[in-house]
C-alpha positions in Angstrom: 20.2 -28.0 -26.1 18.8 -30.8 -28.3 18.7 -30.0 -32.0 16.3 -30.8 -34.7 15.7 -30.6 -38.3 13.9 -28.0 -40.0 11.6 -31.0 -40.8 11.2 -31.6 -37.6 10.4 -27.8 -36.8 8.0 -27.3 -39.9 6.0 -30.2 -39.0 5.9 -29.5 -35.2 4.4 -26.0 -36.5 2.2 -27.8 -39.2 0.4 -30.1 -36.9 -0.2 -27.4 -34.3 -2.3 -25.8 -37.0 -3.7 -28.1 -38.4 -5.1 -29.1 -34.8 -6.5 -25.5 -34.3 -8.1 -25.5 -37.8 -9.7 -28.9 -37.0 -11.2 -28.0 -34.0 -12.4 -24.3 -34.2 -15.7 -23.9 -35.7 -15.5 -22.5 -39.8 -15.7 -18.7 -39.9 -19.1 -17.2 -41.7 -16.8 -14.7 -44.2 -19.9 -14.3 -46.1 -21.5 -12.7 -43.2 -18.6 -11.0 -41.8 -18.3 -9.0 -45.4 -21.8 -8.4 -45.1 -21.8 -6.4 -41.7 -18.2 -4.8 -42.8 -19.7 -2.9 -45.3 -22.7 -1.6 -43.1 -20.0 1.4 -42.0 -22.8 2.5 -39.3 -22.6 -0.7 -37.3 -20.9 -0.4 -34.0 -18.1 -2.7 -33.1 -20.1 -5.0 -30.7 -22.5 -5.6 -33.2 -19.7 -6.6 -35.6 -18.4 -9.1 -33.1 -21.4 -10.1 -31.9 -21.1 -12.9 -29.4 -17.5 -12.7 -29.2 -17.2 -9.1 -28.2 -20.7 -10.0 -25.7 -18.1 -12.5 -24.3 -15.1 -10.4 -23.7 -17.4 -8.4 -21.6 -18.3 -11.2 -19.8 -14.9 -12.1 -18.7 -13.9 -8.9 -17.5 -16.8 -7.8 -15.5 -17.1 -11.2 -13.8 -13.6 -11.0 -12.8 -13.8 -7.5 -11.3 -9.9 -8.6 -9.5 -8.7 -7.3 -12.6 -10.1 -3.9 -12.3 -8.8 -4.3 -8.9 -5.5 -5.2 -9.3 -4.7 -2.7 -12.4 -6.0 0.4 -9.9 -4.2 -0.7 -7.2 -0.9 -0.1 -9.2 -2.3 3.0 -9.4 -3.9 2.9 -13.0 -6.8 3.5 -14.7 -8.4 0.1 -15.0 -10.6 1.8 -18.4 -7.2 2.7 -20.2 -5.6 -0.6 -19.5 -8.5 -3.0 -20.3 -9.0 -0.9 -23.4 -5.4 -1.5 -25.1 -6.0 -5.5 -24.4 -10.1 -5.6 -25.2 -9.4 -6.5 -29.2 -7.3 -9.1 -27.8 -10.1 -10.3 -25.4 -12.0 -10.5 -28.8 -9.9 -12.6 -30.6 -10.0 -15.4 -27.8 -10.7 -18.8 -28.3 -10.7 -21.3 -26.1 -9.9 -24.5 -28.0 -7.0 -22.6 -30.0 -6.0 -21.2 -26.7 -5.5 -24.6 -25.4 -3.8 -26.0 -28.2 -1.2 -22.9 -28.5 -0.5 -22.9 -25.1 0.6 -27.0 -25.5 2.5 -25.9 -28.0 4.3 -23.5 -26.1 5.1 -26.1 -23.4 6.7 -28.3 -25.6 7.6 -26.5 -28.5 8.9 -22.8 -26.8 10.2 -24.8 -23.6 12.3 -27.2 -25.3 14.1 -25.5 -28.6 12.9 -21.9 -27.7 10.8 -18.7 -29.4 12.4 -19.9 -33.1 9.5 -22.9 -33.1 7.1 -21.2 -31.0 6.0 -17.9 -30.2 2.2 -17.9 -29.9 -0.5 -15.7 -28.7 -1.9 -17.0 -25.7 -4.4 -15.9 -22.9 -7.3 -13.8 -22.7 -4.9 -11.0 -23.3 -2.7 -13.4 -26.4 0.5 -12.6 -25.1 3.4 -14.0 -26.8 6.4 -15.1 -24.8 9.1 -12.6 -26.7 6.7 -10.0 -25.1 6.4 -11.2 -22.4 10.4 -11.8 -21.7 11.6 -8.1 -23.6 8.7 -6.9 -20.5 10.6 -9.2 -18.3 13.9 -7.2 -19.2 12.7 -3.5 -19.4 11.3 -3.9 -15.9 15.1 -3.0 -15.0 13.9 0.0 -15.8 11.1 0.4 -13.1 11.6 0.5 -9.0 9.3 -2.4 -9.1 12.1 -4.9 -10.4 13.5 -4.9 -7.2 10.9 -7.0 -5.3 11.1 -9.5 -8.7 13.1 -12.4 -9.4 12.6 -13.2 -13.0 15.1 -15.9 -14.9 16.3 -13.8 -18.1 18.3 -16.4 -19.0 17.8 -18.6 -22.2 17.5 -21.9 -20.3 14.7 -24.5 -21.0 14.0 -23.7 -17.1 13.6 -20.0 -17.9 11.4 -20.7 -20.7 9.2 -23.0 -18.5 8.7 -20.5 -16.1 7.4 -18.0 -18.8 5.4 -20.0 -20.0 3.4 -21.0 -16.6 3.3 -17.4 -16.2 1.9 -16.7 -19.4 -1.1 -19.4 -18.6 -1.8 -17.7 -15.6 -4.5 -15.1 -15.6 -3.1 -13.2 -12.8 0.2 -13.0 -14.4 -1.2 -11.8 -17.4 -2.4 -8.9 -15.7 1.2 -8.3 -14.3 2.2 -8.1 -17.4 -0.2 -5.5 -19.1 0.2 -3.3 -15.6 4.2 -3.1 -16.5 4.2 -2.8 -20.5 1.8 0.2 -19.0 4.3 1.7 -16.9 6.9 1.1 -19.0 5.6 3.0 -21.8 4.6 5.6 -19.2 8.3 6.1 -18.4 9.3 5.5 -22.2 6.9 8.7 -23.3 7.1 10.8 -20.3 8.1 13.6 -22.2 5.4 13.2 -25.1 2.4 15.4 -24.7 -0.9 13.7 -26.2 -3.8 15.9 -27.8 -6.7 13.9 -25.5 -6.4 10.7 -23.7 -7.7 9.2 -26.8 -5.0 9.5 -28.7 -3.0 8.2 -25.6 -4.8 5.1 -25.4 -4.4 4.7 -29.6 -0.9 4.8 -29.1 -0.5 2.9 -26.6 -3.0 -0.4 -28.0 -0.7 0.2 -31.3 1.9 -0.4 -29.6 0.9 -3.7 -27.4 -0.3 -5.0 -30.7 2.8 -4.5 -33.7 5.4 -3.8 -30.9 6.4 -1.5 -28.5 9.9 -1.6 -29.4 9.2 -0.2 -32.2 9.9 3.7 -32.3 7.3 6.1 -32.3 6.9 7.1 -35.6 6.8 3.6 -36.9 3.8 3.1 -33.9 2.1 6.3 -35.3 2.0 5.3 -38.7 0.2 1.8 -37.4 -2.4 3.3 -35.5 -5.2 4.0 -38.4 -4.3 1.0 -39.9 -6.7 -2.0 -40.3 -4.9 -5.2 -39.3 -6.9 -6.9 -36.7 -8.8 -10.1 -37.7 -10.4 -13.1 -35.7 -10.2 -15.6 -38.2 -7.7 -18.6 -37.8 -6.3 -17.3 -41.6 -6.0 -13.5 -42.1 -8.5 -12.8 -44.5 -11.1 -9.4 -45.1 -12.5 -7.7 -43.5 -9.8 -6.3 -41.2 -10.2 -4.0 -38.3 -8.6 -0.8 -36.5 -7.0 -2.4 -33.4 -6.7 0.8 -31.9 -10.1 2.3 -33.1 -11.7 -1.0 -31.6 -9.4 -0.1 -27.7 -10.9 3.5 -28.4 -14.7 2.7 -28.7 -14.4 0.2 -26.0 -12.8 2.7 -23.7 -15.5 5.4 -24.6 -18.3 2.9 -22.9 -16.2 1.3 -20.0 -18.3 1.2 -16.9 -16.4 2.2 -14.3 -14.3 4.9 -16.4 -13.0 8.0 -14.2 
């Protein structure tokens, strides 16, 4: 594999940001500060039109619904643990972070680019340590994923990271594999299920559970370029969307 210099790699990552920054519209932090501390305000109102369009997506693309149910899981539970993500979504930055991948990831690997990408801002370390625990599920048998570290490999991840449908795939098997990882763990409600679970899908679920547990009340999530207040409950956010899903059971 070619090498380059930490120059090289810091500028690479430099001008990727400074492309995202350019083109995304300035956040209103006066006005986010201002609805923060209105504690009575409901999430969508928080989010406003970006939250009105994470809706949007999902229940215009009712395939996704479909094709969560028909692996025989509750679409409500598994939208839910990706919906802050959903939230988060940009377009333009999207775009430019999934370039980056292409070249950056492809080429010299996860050490000079690792970003969040899709409606669902998957990273490709998740998506490959998925890749690898699916060894664990009968499903792995009708799959033939590259694990190798190859610049092929890599490729491949990444076209299935741009891919809708694979991001899907993806969120159905981190489900099941965190059903099979916790099949022994008896949850007060489903609530505190589905808590866990969007914890875990957004610090790490390789984490161990007492490390997830202690994450889940704790007000991380942002959809600024720059983390910066106020700061949200990822998991609080997966539970209030869950509450007024649709076509819950």
């Amino acid at each position: 594999m070619r090498k380059i210099s930490l120059l090289t790699r810091r500028s690479c990552k430099l001008l990727v940001f400074v492309a995202i920054w350019a083109l995304l519209p300035v956040a209103d932090f006066g006005q986010q500060v201002s609805i923060a501390e209105r504690k009575t305000e409901s999430f969508k109102t928080i989010f406003s039109h970006k939250y009105i369009e994470a809706c949007s997506y999902l229940f215009s693309n009712k395939w996704i619904s479909d094709t969560v149910k028909s692996y025989g899981i509750d679409p409500a539970f598994a939208i839910s643990i990706v919906f802050p993500e959903l939230i988060r979504y940009s377009a333009i930055q999207n775009s430019i972070e999934t370039g980056g991948l292409f070249t950056l990831y492809v080429q010299y690997g996860q050490t000079y680019a690792d970003f969040s990408v899709g409606h669902f801002q998957m990273k490709p370390t998740f998506a490959k340590q998925v890749e690898a625990d699916l060894s664990l599920l009968s499903i792995s048998k009708t799959l033939k994923l590259d694990l190798n570290e190859s610049e092929k490999a890599r490729l491949e991840r990444v076209k299935r990271l741009d891919s809708p449908l694979w991001q899907v795939r993806y969120l159905i098997y981190f489900v099941k594999i965190m059903d099979l990882k916790y099949a022994s763990t008896v949850w007060v409600s489903q609530a505190e299920n589905l808590q866990f679970y969007a914890t875990a899908y957004n610090c790490g679920y390789t984490l161990d559970a007492t490390k997830i547990k202690d994450r889940v009340c704790r007000k991380t999530f942002y959809t600024t370029i720059i983390k910066s207040p106020p700061c949200y409950c990822y998991a609080e956010i997966a539970k209030d969307f869950f509450n007024t899903f649709p076509e819950k059971k």
